[in-house]
C-alpha positions in Angstrom: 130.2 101.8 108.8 133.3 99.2 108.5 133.8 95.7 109.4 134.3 96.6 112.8 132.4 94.7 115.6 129.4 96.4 116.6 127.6 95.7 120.5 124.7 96.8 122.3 122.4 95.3 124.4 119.1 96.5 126.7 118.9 99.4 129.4 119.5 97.2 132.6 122.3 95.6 130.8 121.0 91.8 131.4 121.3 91.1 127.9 124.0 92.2 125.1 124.5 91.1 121.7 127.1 91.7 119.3 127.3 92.3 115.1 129.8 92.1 112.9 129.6 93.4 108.7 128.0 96.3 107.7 124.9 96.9 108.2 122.3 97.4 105.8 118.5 98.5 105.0 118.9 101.1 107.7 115.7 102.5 108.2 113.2 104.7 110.0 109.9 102.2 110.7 106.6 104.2 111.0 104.7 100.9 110.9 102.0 100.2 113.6 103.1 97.2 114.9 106.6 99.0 115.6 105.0 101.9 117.3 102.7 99.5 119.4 106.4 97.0 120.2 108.3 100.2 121.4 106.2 102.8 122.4 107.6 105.4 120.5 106.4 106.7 117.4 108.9 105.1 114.8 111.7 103.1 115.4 115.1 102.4 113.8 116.5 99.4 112.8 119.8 98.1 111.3 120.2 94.9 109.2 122.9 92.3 109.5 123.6 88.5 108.5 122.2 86.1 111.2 125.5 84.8 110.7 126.8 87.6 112.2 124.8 88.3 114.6 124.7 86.7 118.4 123.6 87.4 121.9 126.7 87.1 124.8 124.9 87.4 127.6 121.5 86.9 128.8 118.6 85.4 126.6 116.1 87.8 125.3 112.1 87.1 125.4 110.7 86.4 122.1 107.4 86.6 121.5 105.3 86.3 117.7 104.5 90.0 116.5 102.8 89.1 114.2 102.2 85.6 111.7 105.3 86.8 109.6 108.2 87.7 112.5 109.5 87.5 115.9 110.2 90.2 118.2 113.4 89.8 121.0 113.1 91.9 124.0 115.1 91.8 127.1 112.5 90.4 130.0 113.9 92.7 132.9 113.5 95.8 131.5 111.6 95.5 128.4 114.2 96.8 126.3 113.1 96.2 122.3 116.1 94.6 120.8 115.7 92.4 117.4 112.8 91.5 115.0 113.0 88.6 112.3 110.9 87.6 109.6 110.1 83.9 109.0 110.6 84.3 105.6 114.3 85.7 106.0 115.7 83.9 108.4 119.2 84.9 106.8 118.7 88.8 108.7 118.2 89.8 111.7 117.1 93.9 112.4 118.3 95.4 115.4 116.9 98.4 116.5 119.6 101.1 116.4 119.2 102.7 119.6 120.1 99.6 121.8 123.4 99.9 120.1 126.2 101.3 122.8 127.0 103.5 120.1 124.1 104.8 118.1 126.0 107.7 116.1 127.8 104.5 113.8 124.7 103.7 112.0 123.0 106.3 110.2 119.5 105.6 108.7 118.9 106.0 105.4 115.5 106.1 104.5 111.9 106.1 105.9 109.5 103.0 105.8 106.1 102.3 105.8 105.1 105.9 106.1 101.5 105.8 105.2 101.0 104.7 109.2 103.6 107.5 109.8 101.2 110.0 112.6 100.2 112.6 112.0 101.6 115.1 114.3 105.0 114.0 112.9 106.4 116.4 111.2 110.2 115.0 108.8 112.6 117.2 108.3 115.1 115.3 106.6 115.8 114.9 103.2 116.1 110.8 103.8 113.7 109.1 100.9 109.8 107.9 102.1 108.4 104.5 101.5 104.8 104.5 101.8 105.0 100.6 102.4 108.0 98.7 102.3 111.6 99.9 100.2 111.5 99.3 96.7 115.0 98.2 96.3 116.2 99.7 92.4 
């Protein structure tokens, strides 16, 4: 992934959003919280600067996912589209698939994989964080 300008937005289209840098801590989420937000059984996300990071149309829902982050998501169709923790308010994940071009951001590793269910079965060689990535 380059510098290039990266958009997406939700299903109906209502809301877009577009990213520019590379993006980073690209990862598989097997968390709870993520499965109970999306309805699927992991989700991926992509990091990038708040800085450059903005919605161009339409204003996402937020709502509190927990005490430590904030969830956008658009209100018409219930698209997933950001989460944020308070205590990096510098990065913003987006979750990969509401990108209009998922194939340019490729995940690199597994998260929080002790939630992972189990009738999930990995076949990729990606590494596995039981909890969150230990960064070397």
């Amino acid at each position: 992934m380059n510098e290039d300008m990266i958009e997406g937005g939700c299903l109906c289209g209502a809301v877009r959003y577009r990213a520019s840098g590379t993006p980073y801590d690209v990862t598989h989420c097997h968390c709870g919280i993520c499965r109970k937000a999306s309805g699927a059984p992991f989700v991926s996300w992509a990091s990038f600067r708040v800085a450059h990071f903005c919605f161009t149309s339409g204003e996402p829902a937020r709502f509190a996912a927990s005490l430590q982050a904030t969830r956008t998501f658009c209100r018409h169709c219930g698209t997933p589209l950001t989460f944020q923790l308070h205590e990096k308010p510098e990065e913003i994940d987006v979750t990969i698939c509401s990108l209009d071009d998922p194939e340019r951001v490729v995940p690199q590793d597994h998260t929080w994989t002790r939630s992972q269910l189990s009738w999930i079965a990995l076949a990729d060689e990606l590494p596995r964080y039981e909890t969150i990535r230990v960064k070397q």
